[in-house]
C-alpha positions as CSV (number, residue, x, y, z in Angstrom):
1,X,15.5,39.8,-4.0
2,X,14.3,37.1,-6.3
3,X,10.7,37.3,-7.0
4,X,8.2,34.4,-7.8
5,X,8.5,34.6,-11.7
6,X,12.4,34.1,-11.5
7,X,12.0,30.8,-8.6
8,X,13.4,27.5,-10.7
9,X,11.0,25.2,-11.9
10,X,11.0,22.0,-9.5
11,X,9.1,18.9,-11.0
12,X,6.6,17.2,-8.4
13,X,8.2,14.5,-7.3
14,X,4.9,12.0,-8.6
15,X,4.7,13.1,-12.2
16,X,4.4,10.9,-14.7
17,X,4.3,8.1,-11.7
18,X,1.0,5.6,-11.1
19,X,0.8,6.3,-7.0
20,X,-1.7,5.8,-4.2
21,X,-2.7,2.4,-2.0
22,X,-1.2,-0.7,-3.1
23,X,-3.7,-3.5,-2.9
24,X,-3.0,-6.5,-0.3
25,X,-2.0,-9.8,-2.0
26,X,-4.6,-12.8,-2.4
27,X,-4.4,-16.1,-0.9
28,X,-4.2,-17.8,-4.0
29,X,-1.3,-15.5,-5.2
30,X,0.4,-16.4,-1.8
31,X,0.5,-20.2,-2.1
32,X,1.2,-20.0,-5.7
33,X,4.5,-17.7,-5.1
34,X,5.4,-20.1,-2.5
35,X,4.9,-22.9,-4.4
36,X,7.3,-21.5,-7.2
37,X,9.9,-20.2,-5.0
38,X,10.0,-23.7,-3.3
39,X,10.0,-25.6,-6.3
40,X,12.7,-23.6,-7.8
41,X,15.6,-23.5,-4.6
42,X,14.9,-19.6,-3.9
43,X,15.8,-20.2,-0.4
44,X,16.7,-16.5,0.2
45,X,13.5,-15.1,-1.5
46,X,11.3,-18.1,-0.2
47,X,12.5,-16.6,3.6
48,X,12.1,-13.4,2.6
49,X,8.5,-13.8,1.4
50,X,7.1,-15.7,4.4
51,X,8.7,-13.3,7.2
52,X,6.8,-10.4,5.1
53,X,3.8,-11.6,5.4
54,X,4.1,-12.9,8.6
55,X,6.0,-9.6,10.2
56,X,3.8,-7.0,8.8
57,X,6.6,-5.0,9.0
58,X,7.1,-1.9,6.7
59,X,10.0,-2.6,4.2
60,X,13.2,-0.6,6.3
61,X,12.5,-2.6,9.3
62,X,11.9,-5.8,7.4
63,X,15.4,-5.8,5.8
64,X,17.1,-4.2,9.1
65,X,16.5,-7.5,10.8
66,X,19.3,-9.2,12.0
67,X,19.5,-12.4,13.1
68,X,18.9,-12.5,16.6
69,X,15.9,-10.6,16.1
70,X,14.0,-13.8,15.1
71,X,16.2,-16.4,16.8
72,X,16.3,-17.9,20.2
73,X,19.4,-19.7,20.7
74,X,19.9,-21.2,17.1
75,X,16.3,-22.0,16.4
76,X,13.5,-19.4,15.2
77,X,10.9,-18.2,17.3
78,X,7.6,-18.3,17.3
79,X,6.9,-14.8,17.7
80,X,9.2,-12.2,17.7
81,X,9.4,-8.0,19.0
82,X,10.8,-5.3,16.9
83,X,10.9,-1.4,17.7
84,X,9.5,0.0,14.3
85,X,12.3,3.0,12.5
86,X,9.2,5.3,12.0
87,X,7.4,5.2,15.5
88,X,9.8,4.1,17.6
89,X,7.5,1.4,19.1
90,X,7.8,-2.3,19.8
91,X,5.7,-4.2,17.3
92,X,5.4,-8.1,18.2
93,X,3.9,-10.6,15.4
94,X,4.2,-14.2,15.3
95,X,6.3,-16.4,12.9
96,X,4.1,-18.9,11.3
97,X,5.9,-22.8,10.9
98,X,6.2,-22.6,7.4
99,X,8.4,-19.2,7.7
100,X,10.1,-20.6,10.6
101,X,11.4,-23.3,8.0
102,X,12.3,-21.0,5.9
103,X,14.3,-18.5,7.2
104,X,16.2,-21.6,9.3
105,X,16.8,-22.8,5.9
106,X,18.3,-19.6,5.0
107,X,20.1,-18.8,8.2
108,X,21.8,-22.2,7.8
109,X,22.5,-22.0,3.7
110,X,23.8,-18.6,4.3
111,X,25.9,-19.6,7.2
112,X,25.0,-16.6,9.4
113,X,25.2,-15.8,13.1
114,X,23.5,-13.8,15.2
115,X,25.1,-10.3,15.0
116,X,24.5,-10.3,11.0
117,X,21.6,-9.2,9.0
118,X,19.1,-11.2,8.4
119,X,19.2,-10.5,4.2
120,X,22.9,-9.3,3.9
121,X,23.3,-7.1,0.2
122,X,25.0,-8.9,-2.3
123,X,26.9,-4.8,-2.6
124,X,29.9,-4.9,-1.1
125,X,28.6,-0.7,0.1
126,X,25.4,-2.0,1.6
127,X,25.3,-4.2,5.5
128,X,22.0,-5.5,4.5
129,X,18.9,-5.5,1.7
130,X,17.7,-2.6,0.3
131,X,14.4,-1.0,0.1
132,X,15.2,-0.6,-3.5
133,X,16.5,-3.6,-3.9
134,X,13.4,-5.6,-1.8
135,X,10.9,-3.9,-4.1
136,X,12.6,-4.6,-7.2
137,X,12.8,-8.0,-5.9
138,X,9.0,-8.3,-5.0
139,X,8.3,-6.5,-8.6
140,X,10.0,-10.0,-9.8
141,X,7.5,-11.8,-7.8
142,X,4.5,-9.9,-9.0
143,X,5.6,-9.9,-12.8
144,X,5.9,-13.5,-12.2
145,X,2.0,-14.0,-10.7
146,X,0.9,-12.4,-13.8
147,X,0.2,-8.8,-11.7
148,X,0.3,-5.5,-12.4
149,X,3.7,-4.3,-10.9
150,X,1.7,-0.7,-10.6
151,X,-0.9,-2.0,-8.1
152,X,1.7,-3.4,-6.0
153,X,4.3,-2.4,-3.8
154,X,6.4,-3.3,-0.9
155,X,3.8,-2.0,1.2
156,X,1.5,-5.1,0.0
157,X,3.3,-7.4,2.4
158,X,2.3,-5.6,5.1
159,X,-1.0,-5.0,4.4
160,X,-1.9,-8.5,3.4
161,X,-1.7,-10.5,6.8
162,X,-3.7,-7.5,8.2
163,X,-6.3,-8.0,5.2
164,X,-7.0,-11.2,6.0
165,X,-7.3,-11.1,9.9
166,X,-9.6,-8.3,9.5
167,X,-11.9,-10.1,7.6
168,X,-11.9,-12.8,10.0
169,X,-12.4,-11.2,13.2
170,X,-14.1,-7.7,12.3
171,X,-11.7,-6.4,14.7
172,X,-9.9,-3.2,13.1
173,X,-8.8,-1.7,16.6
174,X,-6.8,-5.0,17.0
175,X,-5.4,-4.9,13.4
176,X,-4.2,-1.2,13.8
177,X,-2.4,-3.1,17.4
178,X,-0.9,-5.9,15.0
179,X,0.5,-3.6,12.6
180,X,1.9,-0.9,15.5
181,X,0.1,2.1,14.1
182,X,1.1,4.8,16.7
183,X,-2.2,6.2,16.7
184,X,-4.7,4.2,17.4
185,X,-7.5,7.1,18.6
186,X,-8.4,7.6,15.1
187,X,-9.7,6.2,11.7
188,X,-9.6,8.0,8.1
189,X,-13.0,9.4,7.3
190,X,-12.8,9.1,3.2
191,X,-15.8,9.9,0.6
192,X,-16.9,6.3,-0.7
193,X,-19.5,4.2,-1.7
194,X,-21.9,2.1,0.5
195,X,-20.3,-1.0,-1.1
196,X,-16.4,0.6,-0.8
197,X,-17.4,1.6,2.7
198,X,-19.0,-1.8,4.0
199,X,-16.2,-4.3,2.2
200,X,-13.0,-2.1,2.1
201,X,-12.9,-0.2,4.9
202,X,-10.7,-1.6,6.9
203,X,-8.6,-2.8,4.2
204,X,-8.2,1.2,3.0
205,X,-7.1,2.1,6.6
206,X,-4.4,-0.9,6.9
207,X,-2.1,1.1,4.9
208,X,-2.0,4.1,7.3
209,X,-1.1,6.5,5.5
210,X,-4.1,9.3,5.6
211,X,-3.0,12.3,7.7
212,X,-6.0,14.3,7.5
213,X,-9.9,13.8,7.2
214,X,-10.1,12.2,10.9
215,X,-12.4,11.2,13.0
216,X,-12.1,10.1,16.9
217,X,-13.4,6.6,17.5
218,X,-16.9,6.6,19.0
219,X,-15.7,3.7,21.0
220,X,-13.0,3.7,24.8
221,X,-9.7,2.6,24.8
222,X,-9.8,-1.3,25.4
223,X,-7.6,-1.9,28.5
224,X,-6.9,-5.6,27.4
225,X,-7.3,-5.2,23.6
226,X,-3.4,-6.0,23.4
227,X,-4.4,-9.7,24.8
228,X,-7.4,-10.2,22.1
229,X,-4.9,-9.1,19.4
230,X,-2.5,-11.0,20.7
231,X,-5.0,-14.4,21.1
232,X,-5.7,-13.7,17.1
233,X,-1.7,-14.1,16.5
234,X,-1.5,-17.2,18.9
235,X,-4.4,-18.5,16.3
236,X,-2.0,-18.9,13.8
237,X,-2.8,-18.1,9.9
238,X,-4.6,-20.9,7.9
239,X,-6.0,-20.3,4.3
240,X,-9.1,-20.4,4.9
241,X,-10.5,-16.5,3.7
């Protein structure tokens, strides 16, 4: 029988590797990526960039979208439902005008139709984008703001709309509704500052990753909390944070 001094040596998998939350992005970073990608024809990327913010989807449901998952008839919708790969639960979020646009103007460039992915691979083994590929591609965007690629990650997208709403309405039960967190009974407790603890609160629990150190909510389940979430959505999202 082997013994624990003869077991092979496995590396942890984050050695040598710069992890943890990735921060949301800023407004000004927003409209200044847009800006760019407009200016310069990146139809594909434009579309890509505005239905990630808007969605608030994680990255393998973003780029498993398929066409008719945003589309009614041959228009885009307004607001859209997707059942999330990790939960299993319908997620709905609404599709701002100015990604509407854009992923018409990619739908219509790319000549797709309903049954096909939204961001086809360019990989003749691959149906649709990448997570690998998507970050790599929002690493671009990043290096191009000027950014530190290690503060951001796909994960940013989502986190970003959430950011903003949540500073907005205080309302962190309805941002855990809009970004289909399975849980919604409990909040991370985490060791932090007054300052951390009154400003970034919310924006530390958006990411949803803490499994352990909970707390229940001191406050019932909201029977119609799914309607104020949904009134913020049918708000729309204007810079104005």
């Amino acid at each position: 029988m082997g013994t624990a001094g003869n077991a092979p040596h496995r590396e942890p998998w984050n050695k040598g590797k710069l992890v943890g939350q990735k921060a949301p992005f800023k407004l000004k970073d927003i409209w200044a990526l847009r800006v760019r990608l407009q200016m310069q024809g990146r139809v594909r990327e434009l579309a890509l960039f505005n239905l990630g913010i808007d969605s608030k989807l994680r990255g393998c449901d973003l780029v498993g979208l398929k066409v008719r998952d945003v589309c009614h008839g041959d228009q885009v919708a307004a607001r859209a439902i997707v059942v999330q790969h990790k939960t299993q639960r319908p997620v709905q979020f609404e599709i701002t005008p100015p990604a509407r646009d854009a992923v018409q103007a990619w739908i219509q460039l790319a000549g797709l139709k309903p049954e096909d992915f939204l961001f086809p691979s360019r990989l003749h083994d691959s149906p649709h984008l990448g997570t690998r590929q998507y970050a790599r591609i929002l690493g671009h965007w990043v290096d191009e703001l000027g950014l530190d690629r290690a503060d951001y990650g796909t994960h940013s997208m989502r986190r970003t709309k959430a950011t903003l709403i949540y500073r907005r309405t205080k309302n962190l039960r309805a941002v855990q509704l809009l970004l289909g967190h399975s849980k919604l009974d409990y909040l991370p407790r985490r060791t932090m500052s007054r300052r951390t603890r009154d400003h970034d609160w919310a924006t530390r629990h958006v990411a949803g990753h803490s499994r352990t150190y909970y707390k229940p909510l001191s406050v019932g389940a909201d029977p119609i909390l799914s309607h104020r979430a949904d009134a913020i959505l049918s708000q729309g999202w204007k810079p104005t944070a």
